[in-house]
N, CA, C and O atoms as CSV, one atom per row, in Angstrom:
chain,resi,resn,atom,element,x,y,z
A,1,UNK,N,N,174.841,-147.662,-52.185
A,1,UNK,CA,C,175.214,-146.757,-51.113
A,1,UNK,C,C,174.767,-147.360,-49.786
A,1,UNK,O,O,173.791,-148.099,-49.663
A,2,UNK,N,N,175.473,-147.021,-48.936
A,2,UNK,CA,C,174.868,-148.040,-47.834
A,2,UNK,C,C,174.067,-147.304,-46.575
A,2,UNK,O,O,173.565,-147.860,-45.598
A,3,UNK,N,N,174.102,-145.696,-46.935
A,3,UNK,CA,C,173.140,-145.391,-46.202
A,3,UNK,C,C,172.010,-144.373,-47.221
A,3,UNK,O,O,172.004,-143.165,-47.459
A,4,UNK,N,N,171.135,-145.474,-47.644
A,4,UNK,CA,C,170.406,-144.989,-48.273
A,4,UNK,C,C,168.875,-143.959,-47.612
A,4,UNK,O,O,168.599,-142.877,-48.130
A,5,UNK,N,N,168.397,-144.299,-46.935
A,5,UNK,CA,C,167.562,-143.203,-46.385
A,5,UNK,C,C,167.443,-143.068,-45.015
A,5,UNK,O,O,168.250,-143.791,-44.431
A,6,UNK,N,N,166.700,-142.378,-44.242
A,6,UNK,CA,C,167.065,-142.224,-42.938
A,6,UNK,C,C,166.717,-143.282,-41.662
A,6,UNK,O,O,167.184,-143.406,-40.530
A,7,UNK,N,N,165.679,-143.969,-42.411
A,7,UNK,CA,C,164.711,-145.204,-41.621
A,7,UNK,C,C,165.902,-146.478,-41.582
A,7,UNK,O,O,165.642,-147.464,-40.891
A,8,UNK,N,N,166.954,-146.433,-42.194
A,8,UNK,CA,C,167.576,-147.502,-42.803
A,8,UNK,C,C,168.362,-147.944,-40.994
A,8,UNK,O,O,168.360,-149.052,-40.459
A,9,UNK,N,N,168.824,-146.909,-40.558
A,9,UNK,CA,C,169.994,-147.801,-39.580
A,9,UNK,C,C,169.396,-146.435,-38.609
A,9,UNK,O,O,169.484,-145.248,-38.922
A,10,UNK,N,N,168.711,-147.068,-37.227
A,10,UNK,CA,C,168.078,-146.907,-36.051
A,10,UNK,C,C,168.795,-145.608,-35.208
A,10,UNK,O,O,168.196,-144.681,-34.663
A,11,UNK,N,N,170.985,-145.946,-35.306
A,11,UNK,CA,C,171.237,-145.274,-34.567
A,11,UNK,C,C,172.780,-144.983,-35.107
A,11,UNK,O,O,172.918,-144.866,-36.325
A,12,UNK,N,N,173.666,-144.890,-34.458
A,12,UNK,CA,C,174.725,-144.432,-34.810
A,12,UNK,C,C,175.530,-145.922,-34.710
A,12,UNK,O,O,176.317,-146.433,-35.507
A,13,UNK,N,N,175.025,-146.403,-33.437
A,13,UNK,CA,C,175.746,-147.929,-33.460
A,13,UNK,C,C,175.089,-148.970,-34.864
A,13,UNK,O,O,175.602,-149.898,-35.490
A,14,UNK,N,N,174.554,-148.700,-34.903
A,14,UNK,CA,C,173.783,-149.269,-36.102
A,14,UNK,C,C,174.678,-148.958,-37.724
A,14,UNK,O,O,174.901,-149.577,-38.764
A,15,UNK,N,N,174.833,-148.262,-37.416
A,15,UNK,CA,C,175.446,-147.497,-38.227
A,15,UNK,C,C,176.863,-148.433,-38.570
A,15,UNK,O,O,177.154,-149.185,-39.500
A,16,UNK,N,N,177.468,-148.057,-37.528
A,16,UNK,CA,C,178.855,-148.793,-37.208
A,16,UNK,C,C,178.427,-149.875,-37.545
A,16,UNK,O,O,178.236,-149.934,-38.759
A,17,UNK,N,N,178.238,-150.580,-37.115
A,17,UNK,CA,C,177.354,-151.979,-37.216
A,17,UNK,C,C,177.464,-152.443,-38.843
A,17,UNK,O,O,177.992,-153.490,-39.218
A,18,UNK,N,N,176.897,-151.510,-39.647
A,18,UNK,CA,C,176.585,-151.620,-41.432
A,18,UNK,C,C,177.885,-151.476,-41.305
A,18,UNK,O,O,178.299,-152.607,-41.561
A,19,UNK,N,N,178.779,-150.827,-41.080
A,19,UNK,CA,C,180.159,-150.607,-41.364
A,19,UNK,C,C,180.985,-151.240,-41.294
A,19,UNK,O,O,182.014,-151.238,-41.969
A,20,UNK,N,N,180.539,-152.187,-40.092
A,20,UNK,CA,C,182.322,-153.615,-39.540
A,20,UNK,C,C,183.081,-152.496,-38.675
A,20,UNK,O,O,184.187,-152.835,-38.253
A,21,UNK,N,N,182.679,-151.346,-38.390
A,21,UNK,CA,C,183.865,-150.599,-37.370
A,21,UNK,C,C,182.653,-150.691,-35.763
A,21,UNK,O,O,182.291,-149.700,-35.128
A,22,UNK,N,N,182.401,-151.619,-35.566
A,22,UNK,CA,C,181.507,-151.586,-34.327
A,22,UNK,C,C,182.501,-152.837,-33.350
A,22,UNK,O,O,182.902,-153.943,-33.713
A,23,UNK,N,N,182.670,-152.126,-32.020
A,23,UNK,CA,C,183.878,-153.282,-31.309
A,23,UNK,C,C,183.269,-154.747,-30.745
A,23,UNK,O,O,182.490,-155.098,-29.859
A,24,UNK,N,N,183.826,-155.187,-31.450
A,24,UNK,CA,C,183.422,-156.781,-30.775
A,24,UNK,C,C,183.701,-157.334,-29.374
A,24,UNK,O,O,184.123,-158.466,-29.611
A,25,UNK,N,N,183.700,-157.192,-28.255
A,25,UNK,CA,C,184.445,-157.907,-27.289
A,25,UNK,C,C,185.357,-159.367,-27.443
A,25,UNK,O,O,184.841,-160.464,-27.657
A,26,UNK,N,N,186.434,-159.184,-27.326
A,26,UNK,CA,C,187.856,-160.225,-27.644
A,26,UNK,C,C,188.691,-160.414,-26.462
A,26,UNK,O,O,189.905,-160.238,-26.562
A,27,UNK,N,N,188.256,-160.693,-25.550
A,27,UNK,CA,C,188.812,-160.345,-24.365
A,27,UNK,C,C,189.223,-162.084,-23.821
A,27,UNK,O,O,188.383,-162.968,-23.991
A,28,UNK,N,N,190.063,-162.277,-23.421
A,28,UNK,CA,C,190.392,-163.801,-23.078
A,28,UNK,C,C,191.763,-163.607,-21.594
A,28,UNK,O,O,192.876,-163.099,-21.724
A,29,UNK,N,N,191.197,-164.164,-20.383
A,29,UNK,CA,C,191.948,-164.594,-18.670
A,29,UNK,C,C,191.542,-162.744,-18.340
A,29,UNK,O,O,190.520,-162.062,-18.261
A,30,UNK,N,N,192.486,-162.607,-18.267
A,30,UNK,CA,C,192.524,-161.016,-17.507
A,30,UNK,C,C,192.572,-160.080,-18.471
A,30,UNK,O,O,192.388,-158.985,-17.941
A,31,UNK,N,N,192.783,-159.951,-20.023
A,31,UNK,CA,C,192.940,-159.179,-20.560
A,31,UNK,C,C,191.182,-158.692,-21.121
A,31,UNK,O,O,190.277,-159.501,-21.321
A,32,UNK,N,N,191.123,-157.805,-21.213
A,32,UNK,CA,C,190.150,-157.113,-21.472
A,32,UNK,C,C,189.797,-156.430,-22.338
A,32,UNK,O,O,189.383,-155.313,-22.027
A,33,UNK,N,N,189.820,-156.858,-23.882
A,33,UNK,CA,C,190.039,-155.695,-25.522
A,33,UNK,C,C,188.802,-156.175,-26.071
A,33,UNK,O,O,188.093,-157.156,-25.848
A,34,UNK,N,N,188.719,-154.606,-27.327
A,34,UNK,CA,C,188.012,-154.999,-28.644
A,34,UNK,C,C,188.302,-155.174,-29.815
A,34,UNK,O,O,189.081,-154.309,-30.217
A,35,UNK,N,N,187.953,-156.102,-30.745
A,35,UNK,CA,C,188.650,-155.980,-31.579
A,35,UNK,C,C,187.358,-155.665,-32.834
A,35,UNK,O,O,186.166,-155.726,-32.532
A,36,UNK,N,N,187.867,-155.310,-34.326
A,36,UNK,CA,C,186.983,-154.481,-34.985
A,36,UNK,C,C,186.027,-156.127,-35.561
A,36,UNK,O,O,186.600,-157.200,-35.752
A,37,UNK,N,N,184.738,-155.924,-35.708
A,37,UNK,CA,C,184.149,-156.482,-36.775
A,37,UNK,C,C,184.362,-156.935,-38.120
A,37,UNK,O,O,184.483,-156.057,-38.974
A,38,UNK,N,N,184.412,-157.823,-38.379
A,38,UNK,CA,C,184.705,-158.413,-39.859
A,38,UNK,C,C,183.835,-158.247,-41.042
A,38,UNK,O,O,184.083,-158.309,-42.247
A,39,UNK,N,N,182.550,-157.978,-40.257
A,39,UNK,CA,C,181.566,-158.246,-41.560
A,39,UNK,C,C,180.986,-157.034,-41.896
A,39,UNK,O,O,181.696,-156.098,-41.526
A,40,UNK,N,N,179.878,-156.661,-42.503
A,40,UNK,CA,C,179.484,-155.418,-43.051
A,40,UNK,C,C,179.888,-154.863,-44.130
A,40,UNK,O,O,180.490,-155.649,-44.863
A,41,UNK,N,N,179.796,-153.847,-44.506
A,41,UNK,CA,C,179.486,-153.311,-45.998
A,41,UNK,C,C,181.369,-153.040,-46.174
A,41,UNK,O,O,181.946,-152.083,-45.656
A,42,UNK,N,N,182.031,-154.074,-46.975
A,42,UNK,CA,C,183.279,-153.310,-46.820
A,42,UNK,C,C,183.739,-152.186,-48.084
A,42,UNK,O,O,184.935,-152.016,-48.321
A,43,UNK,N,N,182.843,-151.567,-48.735
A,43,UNK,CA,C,183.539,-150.320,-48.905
A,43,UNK,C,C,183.169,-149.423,-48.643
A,43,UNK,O,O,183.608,-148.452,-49.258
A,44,UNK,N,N,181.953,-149.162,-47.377
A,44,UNK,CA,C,182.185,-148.286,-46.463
A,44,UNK,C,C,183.301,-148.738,-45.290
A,44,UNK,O,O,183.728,-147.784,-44.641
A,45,UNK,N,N,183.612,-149.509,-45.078
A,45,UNK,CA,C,184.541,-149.659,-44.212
A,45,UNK,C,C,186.145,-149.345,-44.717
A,45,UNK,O,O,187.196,-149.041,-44.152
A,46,UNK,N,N,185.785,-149.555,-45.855
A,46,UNK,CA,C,187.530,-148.751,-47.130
A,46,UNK,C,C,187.454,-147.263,-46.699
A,46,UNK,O,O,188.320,-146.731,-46.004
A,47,UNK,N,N,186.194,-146.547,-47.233
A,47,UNK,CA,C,186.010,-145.408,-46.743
A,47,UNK,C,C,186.545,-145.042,-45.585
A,47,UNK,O,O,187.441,-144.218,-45.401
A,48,UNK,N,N,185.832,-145.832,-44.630
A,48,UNK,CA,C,185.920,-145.080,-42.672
A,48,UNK,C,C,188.053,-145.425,-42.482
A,48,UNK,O,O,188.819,-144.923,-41.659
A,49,UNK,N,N,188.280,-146.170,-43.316
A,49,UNK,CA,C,189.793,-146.359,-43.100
A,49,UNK,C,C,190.834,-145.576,-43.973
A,49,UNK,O,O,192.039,-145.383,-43.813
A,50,UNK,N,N,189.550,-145.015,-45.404
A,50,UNK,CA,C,190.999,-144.005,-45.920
A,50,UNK,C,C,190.522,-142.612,-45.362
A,50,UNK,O,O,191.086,-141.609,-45.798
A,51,UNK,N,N,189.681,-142.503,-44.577
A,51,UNK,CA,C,189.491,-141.284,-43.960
A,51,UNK,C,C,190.201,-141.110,-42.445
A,51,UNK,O,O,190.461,-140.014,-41.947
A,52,UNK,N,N,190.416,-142.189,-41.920
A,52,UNK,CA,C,190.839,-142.394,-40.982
A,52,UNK,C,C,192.337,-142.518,-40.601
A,52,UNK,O,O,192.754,-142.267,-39.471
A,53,UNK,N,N,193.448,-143.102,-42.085
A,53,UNK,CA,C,194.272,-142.830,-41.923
A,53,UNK,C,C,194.749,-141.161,-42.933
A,53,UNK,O,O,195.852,-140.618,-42.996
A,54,UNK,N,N,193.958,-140.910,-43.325
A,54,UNK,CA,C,194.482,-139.261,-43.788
A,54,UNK,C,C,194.671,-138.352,-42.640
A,54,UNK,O,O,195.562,-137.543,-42.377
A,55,UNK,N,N,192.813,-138.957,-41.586
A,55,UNK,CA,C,193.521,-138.048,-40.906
A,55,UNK,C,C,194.955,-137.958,-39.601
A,55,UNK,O,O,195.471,-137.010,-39.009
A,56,UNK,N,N,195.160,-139.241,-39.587
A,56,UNK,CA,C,196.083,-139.757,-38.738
A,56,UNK,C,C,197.355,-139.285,-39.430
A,56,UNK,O,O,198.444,-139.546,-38.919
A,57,UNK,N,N,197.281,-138.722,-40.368
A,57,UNK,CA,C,198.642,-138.408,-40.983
A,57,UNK,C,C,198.655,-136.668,-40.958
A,57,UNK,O,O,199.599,-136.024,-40.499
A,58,UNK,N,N,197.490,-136.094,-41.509
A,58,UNK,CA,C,197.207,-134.497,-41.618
A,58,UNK,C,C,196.715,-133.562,-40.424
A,58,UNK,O,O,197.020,-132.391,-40.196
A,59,UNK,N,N,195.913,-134.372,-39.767
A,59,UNK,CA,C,194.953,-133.577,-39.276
A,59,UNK,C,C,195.977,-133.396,-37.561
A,59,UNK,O,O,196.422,-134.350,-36.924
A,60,UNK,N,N,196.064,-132.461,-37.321
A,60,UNK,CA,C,196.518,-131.873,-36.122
A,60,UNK,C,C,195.846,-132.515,-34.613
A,60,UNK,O,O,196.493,-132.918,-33.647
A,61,UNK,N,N,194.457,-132.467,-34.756
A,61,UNK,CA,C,193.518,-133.003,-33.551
A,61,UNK,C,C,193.462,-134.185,-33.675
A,61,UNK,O,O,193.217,-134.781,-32.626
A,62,UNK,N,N,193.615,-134.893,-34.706
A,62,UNK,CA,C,193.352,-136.339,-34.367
A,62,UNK,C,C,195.024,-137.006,-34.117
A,62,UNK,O,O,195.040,-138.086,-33.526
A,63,UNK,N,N,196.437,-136.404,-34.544
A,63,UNK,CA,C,197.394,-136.562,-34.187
A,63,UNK,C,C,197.308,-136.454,-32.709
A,63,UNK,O,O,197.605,-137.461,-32.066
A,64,UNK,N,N,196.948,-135.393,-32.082
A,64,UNK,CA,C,196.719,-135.029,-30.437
A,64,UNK,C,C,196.071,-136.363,-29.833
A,64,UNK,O,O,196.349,-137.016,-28.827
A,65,UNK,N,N,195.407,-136.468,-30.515
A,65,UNK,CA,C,194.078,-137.748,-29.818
A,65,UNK,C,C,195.016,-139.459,-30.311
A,65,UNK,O,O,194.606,-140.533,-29.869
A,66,UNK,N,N,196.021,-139.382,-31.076
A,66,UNK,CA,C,197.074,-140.048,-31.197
A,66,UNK,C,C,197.555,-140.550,-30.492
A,66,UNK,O,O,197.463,-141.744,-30.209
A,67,UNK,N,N,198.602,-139.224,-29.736
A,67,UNK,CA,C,199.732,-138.883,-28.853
A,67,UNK,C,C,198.951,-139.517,-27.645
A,67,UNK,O,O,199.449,-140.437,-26.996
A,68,UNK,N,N,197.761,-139.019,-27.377
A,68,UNK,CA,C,197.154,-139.390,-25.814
A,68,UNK,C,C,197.006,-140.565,-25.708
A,68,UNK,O,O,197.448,-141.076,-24.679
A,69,UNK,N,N,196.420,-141.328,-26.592
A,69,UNK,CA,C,195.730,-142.740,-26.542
A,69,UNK,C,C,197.380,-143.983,-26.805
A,69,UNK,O,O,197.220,-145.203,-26.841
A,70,UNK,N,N,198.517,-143.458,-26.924
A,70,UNK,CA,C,199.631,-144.364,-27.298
A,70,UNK,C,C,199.582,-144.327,-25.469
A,70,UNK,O,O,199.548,-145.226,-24.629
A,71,UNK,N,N,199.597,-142.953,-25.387
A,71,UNK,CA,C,200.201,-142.535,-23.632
A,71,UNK,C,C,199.242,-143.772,-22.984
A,71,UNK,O,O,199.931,-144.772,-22.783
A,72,UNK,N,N,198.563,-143.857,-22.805
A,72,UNK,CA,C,197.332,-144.785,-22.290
A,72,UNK,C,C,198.239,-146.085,-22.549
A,72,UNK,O,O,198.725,-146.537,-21.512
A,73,UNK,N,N,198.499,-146.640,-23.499
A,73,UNK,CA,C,199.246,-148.028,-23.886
A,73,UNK,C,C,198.605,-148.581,-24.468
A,73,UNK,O,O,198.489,-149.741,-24.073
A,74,UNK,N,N,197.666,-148.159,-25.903
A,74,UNK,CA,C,197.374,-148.624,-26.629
A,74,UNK,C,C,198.189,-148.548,-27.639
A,74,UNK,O,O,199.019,-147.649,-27.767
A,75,UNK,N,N,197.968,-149.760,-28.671
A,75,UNK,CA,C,198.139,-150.056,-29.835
A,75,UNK,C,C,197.840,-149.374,-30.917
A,75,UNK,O,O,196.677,-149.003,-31.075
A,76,UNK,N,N,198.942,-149.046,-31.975
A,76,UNK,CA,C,197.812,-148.569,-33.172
A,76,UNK,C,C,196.986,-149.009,-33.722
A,76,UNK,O,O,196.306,-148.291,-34.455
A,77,UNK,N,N,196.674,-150.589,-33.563
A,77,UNK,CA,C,195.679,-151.171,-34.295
A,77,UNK,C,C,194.584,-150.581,-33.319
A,77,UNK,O,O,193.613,-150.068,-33.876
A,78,UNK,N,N,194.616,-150.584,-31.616
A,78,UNK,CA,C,193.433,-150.169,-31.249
A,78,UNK,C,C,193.020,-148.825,-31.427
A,78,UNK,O,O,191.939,-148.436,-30.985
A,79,UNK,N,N,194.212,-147.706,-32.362
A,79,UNK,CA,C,193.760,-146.493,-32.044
A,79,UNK,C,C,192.657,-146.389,-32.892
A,79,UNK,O,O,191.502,-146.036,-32.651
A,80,UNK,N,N,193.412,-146.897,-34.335
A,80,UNK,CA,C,192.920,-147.150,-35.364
A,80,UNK,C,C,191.097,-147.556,-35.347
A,80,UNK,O,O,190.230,-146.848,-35.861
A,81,UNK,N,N,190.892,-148.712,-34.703
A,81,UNK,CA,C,189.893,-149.325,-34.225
A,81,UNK,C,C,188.796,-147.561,-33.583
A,81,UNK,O,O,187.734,-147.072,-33.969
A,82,UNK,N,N,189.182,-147.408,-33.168
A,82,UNK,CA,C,188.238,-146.631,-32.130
A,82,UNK,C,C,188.307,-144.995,-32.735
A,82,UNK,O,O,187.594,-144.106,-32.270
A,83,UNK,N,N,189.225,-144.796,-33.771
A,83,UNK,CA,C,189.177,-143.291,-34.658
A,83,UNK,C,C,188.171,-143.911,-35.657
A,83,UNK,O,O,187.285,-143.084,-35.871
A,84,UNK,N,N,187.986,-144.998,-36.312
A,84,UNK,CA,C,187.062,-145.703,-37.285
A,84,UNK,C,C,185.687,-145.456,-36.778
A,84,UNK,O,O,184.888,-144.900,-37.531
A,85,UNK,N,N,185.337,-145.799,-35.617
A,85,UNK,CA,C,184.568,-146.275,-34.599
A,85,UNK,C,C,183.658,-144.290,-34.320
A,85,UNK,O,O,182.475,-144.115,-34.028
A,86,UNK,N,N,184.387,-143.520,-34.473
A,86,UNK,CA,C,184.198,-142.109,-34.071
A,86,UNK,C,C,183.783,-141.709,-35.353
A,86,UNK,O,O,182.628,-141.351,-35.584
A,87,UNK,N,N,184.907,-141.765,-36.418
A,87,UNK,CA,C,183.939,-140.777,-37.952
A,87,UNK,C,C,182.801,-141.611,-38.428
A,87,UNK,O,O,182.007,-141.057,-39.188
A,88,UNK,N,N,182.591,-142.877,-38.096
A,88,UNK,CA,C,181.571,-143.267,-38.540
A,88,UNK,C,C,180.536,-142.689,-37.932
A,88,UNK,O,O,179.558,-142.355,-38.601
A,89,UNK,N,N,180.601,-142.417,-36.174
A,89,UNK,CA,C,179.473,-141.775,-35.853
A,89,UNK,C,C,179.723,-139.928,-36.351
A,89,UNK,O,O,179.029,-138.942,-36.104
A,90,UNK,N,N,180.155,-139.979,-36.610
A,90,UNK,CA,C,180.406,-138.297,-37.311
A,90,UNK,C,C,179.422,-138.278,-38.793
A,90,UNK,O,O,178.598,-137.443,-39.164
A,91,UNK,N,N,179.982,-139.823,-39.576
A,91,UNK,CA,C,179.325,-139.727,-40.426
A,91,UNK,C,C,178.055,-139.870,-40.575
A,91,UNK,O,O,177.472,-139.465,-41.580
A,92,UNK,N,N,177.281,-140.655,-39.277
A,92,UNK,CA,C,175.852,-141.090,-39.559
A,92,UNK,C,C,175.368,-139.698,-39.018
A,92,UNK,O,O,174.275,-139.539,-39.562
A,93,UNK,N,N,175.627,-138.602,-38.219
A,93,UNK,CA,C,175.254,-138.250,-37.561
A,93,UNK,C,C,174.597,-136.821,-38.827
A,93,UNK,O,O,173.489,-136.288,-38.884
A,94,UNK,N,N,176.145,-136.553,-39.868
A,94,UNK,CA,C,176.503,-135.589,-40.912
A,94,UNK,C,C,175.082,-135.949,-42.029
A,94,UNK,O,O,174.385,-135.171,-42.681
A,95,UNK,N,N,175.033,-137.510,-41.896
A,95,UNK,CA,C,174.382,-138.419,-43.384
A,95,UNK,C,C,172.644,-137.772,-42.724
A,95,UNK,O,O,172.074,-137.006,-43.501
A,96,UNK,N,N,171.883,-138.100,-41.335
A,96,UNK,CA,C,170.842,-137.827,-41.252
A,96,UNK,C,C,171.079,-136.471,-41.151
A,96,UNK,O,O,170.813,-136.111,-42.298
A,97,UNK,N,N,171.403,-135.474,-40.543
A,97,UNK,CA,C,170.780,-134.523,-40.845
A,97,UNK,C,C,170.234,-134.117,-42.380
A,97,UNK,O,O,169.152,-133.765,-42.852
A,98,UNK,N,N,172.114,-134.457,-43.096
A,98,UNK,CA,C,171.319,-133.619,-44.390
A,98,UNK,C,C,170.302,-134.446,-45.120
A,98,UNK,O,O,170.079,-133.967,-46.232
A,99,UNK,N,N,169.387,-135.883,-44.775
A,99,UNK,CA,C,168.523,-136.527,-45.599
A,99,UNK,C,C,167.614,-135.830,-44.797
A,99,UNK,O,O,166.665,-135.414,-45.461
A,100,UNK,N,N,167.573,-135.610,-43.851
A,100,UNK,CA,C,166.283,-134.706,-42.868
A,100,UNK,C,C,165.723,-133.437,-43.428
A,100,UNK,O,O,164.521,-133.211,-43.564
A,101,UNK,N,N,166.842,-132.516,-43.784
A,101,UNK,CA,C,166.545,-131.596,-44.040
A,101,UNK,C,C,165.871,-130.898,-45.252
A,101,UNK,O,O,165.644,-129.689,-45.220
């Protein structure tokens, strides 16, 4: 399991970090992007991506948060990137409380 107790990963980026959904800077002349991490635990990162596209398909609010971020002129790979990037901190955030409690 890759988040085994609460001492294990410092913060939420940390977190991401164990995951491979933490943004790398990829940026080359004037363009300015991130692109996702390669390394880290990849089947939490299977996880953060079949959760990520369920909800990109079901979930009403993250369709909304979709619609906005295409409007912007992103990519789906970057939406993708940065909805990964969010339940993971959802998840570290979900994972300490309940080892806290």
């Amino acid at each position: 399991m890759s988040y085994s107790h609460p001492g294990r990963c410092r913060n939420d980026a940390a977190y991401a970090a164990l995951g491979g959904v933490n943004p790398i800077p990829a940026s080359s002349g004037q363009t300015t992007r991130h692109r996702l991490n390669r390394g880290g635990d990849r089947a939490l990162n299977q996880a953060l991506h079949t959760i990520a596209m369920a909800r990109m398909r079901d979930c009403p609010t993250t369709r909304a948060y979709l619609t906005r971020r295409r409007a912007e002129g992103k990519t789906d790979r970057e939406i993708r990137r940065c909805l990964k990037r969010y339940i993971a901190r959802q998840l570290y955030r979900h994972l300490t409380a309940a080892m806290s409690a």
